[in-house]
C-alpha positions in Angstrom: 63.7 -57.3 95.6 66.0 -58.8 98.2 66.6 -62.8 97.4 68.0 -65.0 100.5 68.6 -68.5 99.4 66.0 -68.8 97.5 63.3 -67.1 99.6 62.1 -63.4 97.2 60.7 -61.1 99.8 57.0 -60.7 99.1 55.4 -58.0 97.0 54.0 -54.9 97.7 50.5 -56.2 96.8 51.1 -59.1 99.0 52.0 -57.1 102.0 49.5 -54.7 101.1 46.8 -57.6 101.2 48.1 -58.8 104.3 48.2 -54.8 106.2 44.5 -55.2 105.4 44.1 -58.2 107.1 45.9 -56.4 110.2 49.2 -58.4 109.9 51.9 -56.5 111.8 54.4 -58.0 110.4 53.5 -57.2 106.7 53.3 -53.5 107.6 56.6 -53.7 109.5 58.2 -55.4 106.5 56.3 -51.9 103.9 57.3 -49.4 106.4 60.9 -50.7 106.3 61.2 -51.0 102.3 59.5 -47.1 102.1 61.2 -45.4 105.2 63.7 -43.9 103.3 61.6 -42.5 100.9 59.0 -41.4 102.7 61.6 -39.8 104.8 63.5 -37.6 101.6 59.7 -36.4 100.8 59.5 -35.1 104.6 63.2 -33.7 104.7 62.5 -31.7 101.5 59.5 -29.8 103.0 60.9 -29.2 106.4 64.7 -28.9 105.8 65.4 -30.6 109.5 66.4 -34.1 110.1 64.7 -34.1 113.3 61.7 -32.5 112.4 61.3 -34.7 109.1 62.2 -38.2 111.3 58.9 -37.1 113.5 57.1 -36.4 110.3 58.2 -39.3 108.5 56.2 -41.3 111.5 53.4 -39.4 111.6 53.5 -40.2 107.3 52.8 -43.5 107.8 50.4 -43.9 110.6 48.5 -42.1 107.9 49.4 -43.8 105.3 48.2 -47.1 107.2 44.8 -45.1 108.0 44.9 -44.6 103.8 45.8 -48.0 103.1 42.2 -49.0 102.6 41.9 -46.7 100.2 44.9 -47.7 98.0 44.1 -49.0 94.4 45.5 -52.0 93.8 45.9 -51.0 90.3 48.1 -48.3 90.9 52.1 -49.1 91.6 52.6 -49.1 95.3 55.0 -46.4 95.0 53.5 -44.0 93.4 50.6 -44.3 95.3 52.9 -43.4 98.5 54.6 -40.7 97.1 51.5 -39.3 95.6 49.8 -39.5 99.2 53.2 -38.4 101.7 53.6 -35.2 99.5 49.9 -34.4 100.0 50.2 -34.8 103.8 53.3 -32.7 103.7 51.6 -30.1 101.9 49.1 -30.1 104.4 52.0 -30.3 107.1 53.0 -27.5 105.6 50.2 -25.3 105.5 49.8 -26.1 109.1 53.3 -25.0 110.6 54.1 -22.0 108.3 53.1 -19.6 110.6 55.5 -21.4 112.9 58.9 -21.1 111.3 59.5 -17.7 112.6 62.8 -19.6 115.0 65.8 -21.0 112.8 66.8 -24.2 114.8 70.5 -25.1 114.9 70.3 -29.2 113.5 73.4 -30.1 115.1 73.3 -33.7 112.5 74.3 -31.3 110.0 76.4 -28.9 111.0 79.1 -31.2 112.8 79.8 -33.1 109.5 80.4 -29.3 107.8 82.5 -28.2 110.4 84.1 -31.5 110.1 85.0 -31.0 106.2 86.9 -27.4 107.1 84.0 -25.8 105.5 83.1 -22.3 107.2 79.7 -22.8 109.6 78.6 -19.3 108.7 78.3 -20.2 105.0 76.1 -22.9 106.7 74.2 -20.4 108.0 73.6 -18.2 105.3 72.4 -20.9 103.2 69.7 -21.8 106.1 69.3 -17.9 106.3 68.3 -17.6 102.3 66.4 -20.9 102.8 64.5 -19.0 105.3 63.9 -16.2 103.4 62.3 -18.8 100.9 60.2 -20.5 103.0 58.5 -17.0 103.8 58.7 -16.2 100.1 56.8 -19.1 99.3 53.9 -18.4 102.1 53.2 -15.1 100.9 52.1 -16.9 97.5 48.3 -17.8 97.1 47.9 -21.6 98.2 47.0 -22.9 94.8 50.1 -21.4 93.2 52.3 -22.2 95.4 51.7 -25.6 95.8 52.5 -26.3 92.6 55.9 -24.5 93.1 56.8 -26.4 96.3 56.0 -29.6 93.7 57.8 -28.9 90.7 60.6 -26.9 92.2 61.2 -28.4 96.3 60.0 -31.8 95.5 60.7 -32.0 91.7 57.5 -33.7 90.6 56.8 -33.6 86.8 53.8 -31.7 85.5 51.8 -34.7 85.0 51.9 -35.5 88.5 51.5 -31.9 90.4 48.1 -32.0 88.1 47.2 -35.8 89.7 48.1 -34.2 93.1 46.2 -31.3 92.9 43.4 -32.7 90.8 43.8 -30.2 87.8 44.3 -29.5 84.5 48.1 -29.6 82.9 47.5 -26.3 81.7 46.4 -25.1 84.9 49.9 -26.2 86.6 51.8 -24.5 84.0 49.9 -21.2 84.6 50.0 -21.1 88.2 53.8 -22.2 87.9 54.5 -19.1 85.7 52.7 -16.9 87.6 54.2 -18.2 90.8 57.9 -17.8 90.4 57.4 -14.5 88.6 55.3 -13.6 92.1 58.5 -14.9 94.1 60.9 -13.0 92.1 58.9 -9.6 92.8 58.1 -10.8 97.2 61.6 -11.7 97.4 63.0 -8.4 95.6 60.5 -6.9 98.4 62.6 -7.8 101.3 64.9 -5.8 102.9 67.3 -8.9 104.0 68.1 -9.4 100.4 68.7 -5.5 99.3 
């Protein structure tokens, strides 16, 4: 934590404490030590800057709805990442049927045009990244879940199964069965033949 002259910034239990006691300030100070993090889980499901900033928002309004519910005895942290990745999965489920446009996100291009780098490549990538995304929809909800977790967001076995609510065993299954599913939908499509 941040020291300045002598004065430690307060705790996460502290502030938490103090968000349940509606102090402002308290939530002002969590929201600005989790933004960024809270903001990399939402960029990693939607893939826009834009999109994941209006996410990242509408994160923590829930996550100070949640709050209440927070176990003390649990680190902070993980508590928050356990809780943004489950509202992104449910963003998620929400807005497939929506990604049918490809937006141009302007933050990112620029700085790649910038480097020399070829904007087509750019949009390849965003094109196979597309082809993903509806990849991963055509997979049964369960199964690929637990792909978006272990291979989007990088979570470890033991939490995809705290996420969920299952078994180890059961996140390993539905992992197997998941990529070998995606392998045979994305062999499917003609845009990749």
């Amino acid at each position: 934590m941040k020291e300045v002259i002598g004065i430690s910034s307060p705790s996460d239990r502290e502030l938490i404490r103090r968000c349940r006691r509606k102090d402002a300030r308290a939530w002002d100070l969590l929201v600005e030590r989790y933004r960024r993090k809270v903001f990399n889980i939402a960029y990693q499901f939607v893939g826009n800057v834009e999109e994941a900033q209006d996410l990242t928002q509408e994160l923590f309004l829930k996550i100070y709805q949640e709050l209440r519910k927070y176990p003390d005895e649990v680190p902070f942290l993980s508590w928050l990442r356990r809780v943004s990745r489950n509202l992104c999965i449910d963003y998620y489920r929400k807005r497939r049927r929506q990604r049918g446009v490809m937006r141009v996100d302007f933050e990112v291009v620029l700085p790649y045009i910038a480097q020399g780098r070829d904007p087509f490549d750019l949009l390849k990538e965003k094109e196979r990244n597309l082809l993903l995304r509806k990849g991963l929809d055509a997979l049964p909800p369960g199964v690929r879940d637990c792909v978006i977790l272990r291979d989007v967001q990088g979570c470890s076995y033991r939490d995809i199964a705290d996420i969920l609510n299952i078994p180890i065993g059961t996140v390993k299954s539905r992992l197997n069965r998941g990529r070998a599913e995606l392998v045979r939908i994305l062999k499917r499509m003609p845009e990749l033949r």
